[in-house]
C-alpha positions as CSV (number, residue, x, y, z in Angstrom):
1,X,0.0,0.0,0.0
2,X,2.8,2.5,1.1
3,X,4.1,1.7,-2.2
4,X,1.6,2.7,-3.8
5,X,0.6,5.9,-2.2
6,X,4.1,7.4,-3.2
7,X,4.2,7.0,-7.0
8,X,0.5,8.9,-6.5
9,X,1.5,11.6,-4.3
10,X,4.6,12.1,-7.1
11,X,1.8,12.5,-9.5
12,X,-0.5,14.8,-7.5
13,X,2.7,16.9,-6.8
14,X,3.6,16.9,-10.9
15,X,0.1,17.8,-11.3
16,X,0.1,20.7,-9.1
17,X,3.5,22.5,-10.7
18,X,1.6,21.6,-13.9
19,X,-1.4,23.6,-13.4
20,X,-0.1,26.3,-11.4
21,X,2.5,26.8,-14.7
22,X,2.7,30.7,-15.8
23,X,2.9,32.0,-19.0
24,X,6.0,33.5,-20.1
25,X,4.1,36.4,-22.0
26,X,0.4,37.8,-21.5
27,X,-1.4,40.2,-23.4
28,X,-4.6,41.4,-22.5
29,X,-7.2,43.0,-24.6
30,X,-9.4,44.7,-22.6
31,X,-12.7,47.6,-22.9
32,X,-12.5,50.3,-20.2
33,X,-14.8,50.0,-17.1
34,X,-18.4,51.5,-16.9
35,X,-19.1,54.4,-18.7
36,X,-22.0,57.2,-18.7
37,X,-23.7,57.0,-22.4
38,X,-22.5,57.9,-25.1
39,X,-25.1,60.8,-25.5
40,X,-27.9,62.9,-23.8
41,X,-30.3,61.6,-26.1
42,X,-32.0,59.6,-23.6
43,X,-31.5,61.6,-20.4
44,X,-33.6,63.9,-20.4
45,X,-33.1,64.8,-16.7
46,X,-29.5,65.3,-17.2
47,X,-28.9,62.7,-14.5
48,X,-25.0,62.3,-16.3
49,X,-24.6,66.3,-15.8
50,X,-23.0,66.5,-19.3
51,X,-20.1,63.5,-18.6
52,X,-21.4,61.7,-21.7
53,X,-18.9,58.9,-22.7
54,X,-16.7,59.6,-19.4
55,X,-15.8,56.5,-17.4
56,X,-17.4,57.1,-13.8
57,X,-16.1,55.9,-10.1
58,X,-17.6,52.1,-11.0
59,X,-15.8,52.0,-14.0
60,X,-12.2,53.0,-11.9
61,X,-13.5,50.1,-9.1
62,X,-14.1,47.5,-12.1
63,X,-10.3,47.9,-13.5
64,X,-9.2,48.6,-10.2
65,X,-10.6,45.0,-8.9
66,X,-9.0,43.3,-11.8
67,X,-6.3,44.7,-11.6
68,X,-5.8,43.3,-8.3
69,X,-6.9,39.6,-9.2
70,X,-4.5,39.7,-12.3
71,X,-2.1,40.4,-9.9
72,X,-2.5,37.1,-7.6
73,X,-3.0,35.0,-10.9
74,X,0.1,36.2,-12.5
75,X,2.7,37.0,-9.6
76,X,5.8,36.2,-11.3
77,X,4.8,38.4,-14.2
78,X,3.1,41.5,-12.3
79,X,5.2,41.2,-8.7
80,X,7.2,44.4,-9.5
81,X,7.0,47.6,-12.1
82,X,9.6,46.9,-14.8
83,X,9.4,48.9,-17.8
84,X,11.2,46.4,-19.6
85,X,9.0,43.6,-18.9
86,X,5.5,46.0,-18.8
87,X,4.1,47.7,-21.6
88,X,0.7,49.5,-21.6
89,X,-1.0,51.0,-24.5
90,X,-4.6,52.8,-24.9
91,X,-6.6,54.3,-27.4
92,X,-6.6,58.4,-27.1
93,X,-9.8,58.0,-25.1
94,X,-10.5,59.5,-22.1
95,X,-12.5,56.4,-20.5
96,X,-9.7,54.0,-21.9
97,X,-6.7,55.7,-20.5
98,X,-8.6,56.1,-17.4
99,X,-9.6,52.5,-17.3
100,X,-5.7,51.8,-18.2
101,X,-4.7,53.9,-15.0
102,X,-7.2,52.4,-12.8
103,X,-5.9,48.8,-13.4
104,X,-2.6,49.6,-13.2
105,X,-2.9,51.0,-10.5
106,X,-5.1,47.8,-9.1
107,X,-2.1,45.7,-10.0
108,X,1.0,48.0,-8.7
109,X,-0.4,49.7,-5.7
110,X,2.0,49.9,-2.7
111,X,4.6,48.7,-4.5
112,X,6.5,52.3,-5.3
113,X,9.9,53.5,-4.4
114,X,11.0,55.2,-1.1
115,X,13.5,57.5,-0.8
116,X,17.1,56.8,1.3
117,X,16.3,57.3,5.1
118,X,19.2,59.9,5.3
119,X,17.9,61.8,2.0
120,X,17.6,65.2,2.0
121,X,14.2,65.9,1.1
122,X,14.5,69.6,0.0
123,X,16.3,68.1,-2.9
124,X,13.4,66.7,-4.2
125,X,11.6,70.3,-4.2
126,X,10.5,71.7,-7.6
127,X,12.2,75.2,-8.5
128,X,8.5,76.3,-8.0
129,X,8.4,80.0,-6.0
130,X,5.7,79.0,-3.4
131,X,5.9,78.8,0.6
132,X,3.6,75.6,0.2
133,X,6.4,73.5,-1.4
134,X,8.2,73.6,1.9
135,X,4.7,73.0,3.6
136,X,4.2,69.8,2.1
137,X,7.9,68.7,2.2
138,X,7.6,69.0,6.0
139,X,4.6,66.8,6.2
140,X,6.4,64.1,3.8
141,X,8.8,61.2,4.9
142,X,11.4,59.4,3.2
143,X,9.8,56.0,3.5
144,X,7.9,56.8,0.1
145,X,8.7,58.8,-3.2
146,X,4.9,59.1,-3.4
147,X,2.3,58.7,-0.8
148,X,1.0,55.4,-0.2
149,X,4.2,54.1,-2.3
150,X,2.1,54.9,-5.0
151,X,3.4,53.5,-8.9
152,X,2.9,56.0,-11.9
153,X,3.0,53.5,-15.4
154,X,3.3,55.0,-18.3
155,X,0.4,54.6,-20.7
156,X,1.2,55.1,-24.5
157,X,-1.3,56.2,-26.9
158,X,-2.1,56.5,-30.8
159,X,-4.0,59.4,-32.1
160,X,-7.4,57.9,-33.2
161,X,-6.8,58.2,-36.9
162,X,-3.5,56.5,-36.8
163,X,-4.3,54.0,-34.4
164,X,-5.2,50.5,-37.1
165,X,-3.8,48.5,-34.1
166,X,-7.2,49.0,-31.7
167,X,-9.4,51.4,-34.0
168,X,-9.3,49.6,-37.3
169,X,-13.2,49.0,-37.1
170,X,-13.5,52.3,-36.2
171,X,-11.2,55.8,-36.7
172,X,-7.9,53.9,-37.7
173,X,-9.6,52.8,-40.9
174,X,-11.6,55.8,-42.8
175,X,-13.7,53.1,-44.7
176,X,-15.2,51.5,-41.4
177,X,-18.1,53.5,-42.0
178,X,-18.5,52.8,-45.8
179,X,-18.9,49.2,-44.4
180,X,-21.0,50.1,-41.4
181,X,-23.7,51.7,-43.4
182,X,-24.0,49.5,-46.0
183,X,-24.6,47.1,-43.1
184,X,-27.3,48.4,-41.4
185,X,-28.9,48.2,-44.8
186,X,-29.6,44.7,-44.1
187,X,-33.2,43.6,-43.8
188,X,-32.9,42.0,-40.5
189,X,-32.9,45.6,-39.5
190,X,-36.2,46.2,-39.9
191,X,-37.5,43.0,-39.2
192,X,-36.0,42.8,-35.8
193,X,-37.4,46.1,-35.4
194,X,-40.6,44.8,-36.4
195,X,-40.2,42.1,-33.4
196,X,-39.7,44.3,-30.6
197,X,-42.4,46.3,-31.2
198,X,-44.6,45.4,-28.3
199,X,-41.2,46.8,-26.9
200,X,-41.2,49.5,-28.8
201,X,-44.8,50.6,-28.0
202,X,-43.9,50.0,-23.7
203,X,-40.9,52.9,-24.3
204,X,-43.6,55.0,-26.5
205,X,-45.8,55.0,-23.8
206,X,-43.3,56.0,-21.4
207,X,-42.2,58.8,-23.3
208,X,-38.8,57.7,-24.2
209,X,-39.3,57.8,-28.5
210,X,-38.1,55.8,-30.5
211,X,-38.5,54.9,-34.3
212,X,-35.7,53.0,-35.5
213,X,-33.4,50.0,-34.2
214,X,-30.9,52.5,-34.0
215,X,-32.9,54.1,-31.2
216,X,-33.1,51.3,-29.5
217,X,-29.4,51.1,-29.7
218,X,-29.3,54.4,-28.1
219,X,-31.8,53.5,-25.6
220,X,-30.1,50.0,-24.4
221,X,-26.9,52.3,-23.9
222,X,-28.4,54.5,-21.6
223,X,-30.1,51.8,-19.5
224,X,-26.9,49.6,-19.2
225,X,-24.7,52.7,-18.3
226,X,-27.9,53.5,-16.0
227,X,-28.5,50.4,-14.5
228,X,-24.7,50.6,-13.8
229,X,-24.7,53.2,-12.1
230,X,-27.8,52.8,-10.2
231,X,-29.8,55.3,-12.0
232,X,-33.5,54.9,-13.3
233,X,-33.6,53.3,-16.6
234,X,-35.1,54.7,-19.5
235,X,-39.3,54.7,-19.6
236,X,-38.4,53.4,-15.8
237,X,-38.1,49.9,-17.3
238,X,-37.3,47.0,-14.7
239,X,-33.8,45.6,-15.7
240,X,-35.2,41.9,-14.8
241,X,-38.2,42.4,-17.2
242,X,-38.0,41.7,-21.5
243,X,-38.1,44.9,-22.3
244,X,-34.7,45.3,-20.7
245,X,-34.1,41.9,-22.7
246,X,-34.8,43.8,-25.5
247,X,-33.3,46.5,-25.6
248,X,-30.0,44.8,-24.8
249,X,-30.8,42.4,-27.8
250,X,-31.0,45.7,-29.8
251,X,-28.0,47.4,-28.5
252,X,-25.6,44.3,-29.2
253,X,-27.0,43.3,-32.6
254,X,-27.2,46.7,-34.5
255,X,-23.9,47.3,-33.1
256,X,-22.1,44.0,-33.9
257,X,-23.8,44.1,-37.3
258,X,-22.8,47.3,-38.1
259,X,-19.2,46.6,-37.4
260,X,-18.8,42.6,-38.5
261,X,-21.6,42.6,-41.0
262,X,-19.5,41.5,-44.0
263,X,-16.5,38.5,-43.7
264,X,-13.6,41.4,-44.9
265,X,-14.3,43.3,-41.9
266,X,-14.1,40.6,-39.6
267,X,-10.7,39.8,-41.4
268,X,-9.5,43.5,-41.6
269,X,-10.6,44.8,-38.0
270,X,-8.6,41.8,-37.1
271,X,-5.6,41.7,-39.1
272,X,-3.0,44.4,-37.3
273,X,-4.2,43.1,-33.8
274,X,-3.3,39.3,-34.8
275,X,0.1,40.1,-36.3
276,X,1.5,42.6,-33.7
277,X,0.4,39.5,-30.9
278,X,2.0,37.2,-32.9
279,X,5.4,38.9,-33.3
280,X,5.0,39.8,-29.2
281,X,5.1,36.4,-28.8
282,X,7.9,35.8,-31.5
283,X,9.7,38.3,-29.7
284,X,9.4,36.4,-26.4
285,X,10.3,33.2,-27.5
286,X,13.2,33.7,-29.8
287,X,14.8,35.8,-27.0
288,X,14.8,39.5,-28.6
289,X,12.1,40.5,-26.3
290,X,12.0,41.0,-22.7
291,X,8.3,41.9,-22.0
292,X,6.3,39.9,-19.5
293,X,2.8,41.4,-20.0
294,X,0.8,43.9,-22.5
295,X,-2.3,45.9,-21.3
296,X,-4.0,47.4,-24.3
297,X,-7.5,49.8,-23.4
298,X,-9.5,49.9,-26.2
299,X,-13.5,49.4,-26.8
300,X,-16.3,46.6,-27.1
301,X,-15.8,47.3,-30.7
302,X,-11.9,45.8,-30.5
303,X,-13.0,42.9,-28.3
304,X,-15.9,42.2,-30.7
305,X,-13.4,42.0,-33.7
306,X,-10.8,39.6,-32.2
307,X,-13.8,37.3,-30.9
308,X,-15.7,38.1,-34.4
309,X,-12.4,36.9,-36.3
310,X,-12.2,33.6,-34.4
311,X,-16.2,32.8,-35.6
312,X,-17.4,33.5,-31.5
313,X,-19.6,36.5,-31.9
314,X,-21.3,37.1,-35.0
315,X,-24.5,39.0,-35.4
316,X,-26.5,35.6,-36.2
317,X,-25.4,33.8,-32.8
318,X,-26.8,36.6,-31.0
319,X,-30.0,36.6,-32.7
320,X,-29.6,32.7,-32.0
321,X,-28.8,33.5,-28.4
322,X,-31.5,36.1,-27.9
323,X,-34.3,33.5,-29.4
324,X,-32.8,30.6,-27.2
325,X,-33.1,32.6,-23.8
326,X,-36.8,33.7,-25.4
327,X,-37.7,30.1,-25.3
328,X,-36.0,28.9,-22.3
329,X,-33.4,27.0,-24.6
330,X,-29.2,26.4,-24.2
331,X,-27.4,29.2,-25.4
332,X,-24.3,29.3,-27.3
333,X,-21.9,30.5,-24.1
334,X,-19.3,31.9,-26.1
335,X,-21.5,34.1,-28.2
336,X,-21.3,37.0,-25.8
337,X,-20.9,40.7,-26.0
338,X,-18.3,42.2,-24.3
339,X,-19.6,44.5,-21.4
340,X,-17.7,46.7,-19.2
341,X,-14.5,45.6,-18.1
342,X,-14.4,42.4,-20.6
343,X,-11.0,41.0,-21.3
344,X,-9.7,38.6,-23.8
345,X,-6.3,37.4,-22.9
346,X,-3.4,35.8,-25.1
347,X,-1.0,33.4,-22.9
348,X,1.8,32.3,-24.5
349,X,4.2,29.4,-22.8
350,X,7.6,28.2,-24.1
351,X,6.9,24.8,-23.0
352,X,10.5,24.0,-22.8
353,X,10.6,24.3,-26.8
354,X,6.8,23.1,-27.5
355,X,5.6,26.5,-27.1
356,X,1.7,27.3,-27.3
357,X,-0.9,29.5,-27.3
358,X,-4.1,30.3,-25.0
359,X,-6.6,32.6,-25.3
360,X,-9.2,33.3,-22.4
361,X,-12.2,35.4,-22.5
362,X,-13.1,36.6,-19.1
363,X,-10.9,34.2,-17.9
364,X,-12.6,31.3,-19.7
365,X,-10.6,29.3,-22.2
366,X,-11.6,29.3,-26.1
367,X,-11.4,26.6,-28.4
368,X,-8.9,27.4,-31.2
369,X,-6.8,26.0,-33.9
370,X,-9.6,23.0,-34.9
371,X,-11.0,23.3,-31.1
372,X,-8.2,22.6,-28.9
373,X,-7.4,24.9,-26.1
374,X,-3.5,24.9,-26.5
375,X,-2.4,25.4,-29.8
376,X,0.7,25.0,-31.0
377,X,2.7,28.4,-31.8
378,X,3.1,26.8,-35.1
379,X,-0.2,26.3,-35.5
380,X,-1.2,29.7,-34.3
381,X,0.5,31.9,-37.2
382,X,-1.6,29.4,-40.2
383,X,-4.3,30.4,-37.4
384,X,-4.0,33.9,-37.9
385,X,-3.6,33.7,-41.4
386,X,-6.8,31.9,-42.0
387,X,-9.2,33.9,-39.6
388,X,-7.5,36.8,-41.6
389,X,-8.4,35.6,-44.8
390,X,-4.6,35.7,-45.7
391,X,-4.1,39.4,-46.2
392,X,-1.4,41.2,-47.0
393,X,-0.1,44.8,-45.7
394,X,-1.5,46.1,-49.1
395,X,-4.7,44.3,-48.7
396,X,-5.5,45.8,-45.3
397,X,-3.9,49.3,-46.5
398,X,-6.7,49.3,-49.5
399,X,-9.6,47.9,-47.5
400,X,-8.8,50.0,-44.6
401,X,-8.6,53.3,-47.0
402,X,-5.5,54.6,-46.0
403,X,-2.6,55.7,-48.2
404,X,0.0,54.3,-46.8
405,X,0.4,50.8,-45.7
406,X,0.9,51.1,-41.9
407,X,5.3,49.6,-40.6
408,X,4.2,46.1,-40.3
409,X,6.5,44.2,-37.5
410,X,7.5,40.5,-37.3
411,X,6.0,37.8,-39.5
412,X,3.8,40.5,-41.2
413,X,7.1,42.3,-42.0
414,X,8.6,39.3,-44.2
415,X,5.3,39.7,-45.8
416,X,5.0,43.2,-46.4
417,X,8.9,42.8,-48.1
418,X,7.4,40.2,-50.6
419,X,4.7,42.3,-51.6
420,X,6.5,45.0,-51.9
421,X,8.8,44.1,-54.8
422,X,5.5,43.6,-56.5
423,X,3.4,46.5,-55.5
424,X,3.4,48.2,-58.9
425,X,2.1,45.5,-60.5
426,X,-0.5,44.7,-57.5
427,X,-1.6,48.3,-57.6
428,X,-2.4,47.6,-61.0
429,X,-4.4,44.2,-60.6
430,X,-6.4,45.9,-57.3
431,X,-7.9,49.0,-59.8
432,X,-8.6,46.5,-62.3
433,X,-10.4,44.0,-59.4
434,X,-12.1,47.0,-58.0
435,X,-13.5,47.7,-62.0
436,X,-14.8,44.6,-62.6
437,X,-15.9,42.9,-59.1
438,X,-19.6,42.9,-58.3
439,X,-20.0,43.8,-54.8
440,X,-19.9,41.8,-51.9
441,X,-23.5,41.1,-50.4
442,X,-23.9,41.9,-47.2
443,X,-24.5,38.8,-44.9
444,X,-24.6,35.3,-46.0
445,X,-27.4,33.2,-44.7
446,X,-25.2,31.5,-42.3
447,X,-24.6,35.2,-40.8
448,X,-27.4,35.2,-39.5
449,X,-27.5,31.8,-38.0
450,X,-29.3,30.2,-40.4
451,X,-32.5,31.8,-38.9
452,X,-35.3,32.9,-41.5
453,X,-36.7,36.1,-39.3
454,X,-39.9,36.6,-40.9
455,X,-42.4,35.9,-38.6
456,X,-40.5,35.3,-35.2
457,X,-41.8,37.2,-32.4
């Protein structure tokens, strides 16, 4: 018996280090924390006092509260501040760099330098002419550089129209709203709009007017940034009632739609992201790079196109969702919209030279590469390059209506040198393409799940 109990104690021990392995590399993908809506449209009462689109205290306590748990699930990657092994980078939005701050600090707080116990702290005055420096110097110890050993990290940031890395479905990419509009042309537009009316009517009633699915949008904004913030919701509708339901149905569809409606968005929205992960990762494993972790703040819009590109959120599996729940059926659990504070994380592992790949959305794990949920780094890049419909720098430049093709890095940098020495000649074959190629419809039937909408209530 003894003998037997060591070999499994051995193997309980193995499977402990096993499990409790750490990535040598994260980066996280994640949409700021709680915001107030985007306009007053539906606040008549001005209960936001003019803060539209500005990330509120809840949204600072939701980053600040994951910051602290990606702290105790990664303690050999986030123990310290080292800007060689940190790296944080946010779209130039107020709410993200706020959201960017707030986790950071979540993650670092209390860990800041002191100053020398013998220091002189007049040394450390500004040259600024006021008797209140010496005031506060007084009042100050050496035991901290900054109260509360309190750790500043730098947060970098793109202008919006530069930015292809987090905005390409949005300001990075002036044709995102060529695609968005022909979108919205879809007729599932209407006829959704057409099934929420007994919806519609409840709001119409309540005096909150609405016409269109975009309104809805614009009311389903207000009552989640509301109900967040523990405010009355729109038409005083009872967030555990279906016209709640509804309106968040609304919200998620027209906006998912509008930004993945066609397959060369999905692939384009996706395509900078992907590659500049990829050659992080690269970087980590071939030794060139010494970063640990990568915060990027961006939107629900950035989220949606990484989970969009891997085939988890599409506008038809949330009308297949949204019907399921209806009907007190199953629903697909990775078709979800990102809400406040969403994350998708990429681990990557050496694996003692069998490196792979993870990705986690709100900390679950998804199945990638054929359903598995470690692929292979190998495996990974042919990922990326199929979920990006294999496009080149000069694809993404032409779909994404810039000028200039944006300094790819890594593995997309071999490729932009290949196309290069050909550009001419694809410039030349792209006019010609756009001359002649009928365009692309809108949403395939399997888009939309496969669901005929005519008639569903």
């Amino acid at each position: 018996m003894r003998a037997i109990m060591i070999p499994l104690f051995l193997l309980f021990i193995i499977f402990a280090i096993t499990n409790s392995q750490q990535p040598d590399l994260v980066i996280e993908v994640f949409r700021h924390g709680a915001r107030a809506p985007l306009n007053n449209t539906y606040d008549p009462d001005g209960l936001w006092a003019g803060q539209y689109g500005e990330l509120t205290g809840v949204g600072q306590r939701m980053h600040y509260i994951l910051g602290m748990a990606l702290r105790k699930d990664y303690p050999s990657l986030l123990n310290s501040y080292n800007p060689s092994t940190i790296y944080a980078q946010s779209t130039d939005v107020n709410r993200t760099i706020m959201s960017a701050y707030s986790q950071l600090y979540g993650i670092y707080n209390g860990t800041g330098p002191g100053l020398p116990a013998d220091y002189n702290a007049s040394l450390a005055a500004p040259p600024y002419a006021s008797d209140s420096v010496q005031t506060i110097i007084d009042a100050m110890d050496n035991s901290y550089a900054i109260p509360n050993n309190f750790q500043p990290i730098p947060v970098h940031v793109t202008e919006a129209k530069y930015d292809t890395l987090l905005l390409a479905q949005g300001n990075g990419c002036p044709s995102s709203s060529t695609y968005s509009n022909k979108n919205l042309q879809h007729p599932n537009v209407s006829i959704i709009y057409q099934n929420l009316s007994a919806t519609v009517d409840y709001l119409n009633r309540n005096n909150v007017s609405v016409k269109s699915l975009a309104d809805l949008y614009s009311v389903g904004d207000t009552a989640v940034c509301n109900l967040q913030n523990n405010f009355p919701l729109p038409g005083n509708m009872d967030p555990k009632s279906q016209v709640y339901e509804d309106v968040f149905f609304a919200m998620t569809y027209y906006f998912t739609l509008s930004i993945q409606g066609q397959e060369i968005q999905r692939q384009m929205n996706a395509y900078n992201l992907f590659y500049t992960i990829y050659d992080h990762m690269n970087g980590t494993y071939n030794g060139t790079s010494s970063l640990k972790y990568i915060f990027y703040s961006a939107h629900d819009s950035t989220l949606t196109s990484i989970l969009s590109a891997m085939g988890f959120v599409s506008p038809g599996c949330l009308i297949e969702n949204y019907y399921a729940k209806l009907n007190n059926q199953t629903i697909n659990e990775y078709c979800l919209y990102p809400i406040f504070a969403s994350s998708v994380k990429f681990e990557f592992y050496k694996n003692n030279g069998n490196p792979y790949v993870k990705i986690l959305y709100n900390d679950k794990v998804l199945p990638i590469c054929n359903n598995v949920e470690k692929c292979s780094f190998s495996n990974f890049y042919s990922y990326i390059q199929t979920i990006t419909g294999h496009l080149t720098p000069n694809d993404f430049a032409s779909y994404c209506g810039i000028s200039q093709t944006p300094a790819p890095t890594g593995s997309a940098k071999t490729v932009a040198i290949i196309f290069g020495i050909l550009s001419g000649i694809l410039l030349i074959a792209l006019i010609a393409l756009c001359l002649t190629k009928p365009k692309e419809s809108l949403l395939e039937d399997d888009e939309v799940g496969g669901y005929s909408l005519q008639g569903k209530a």
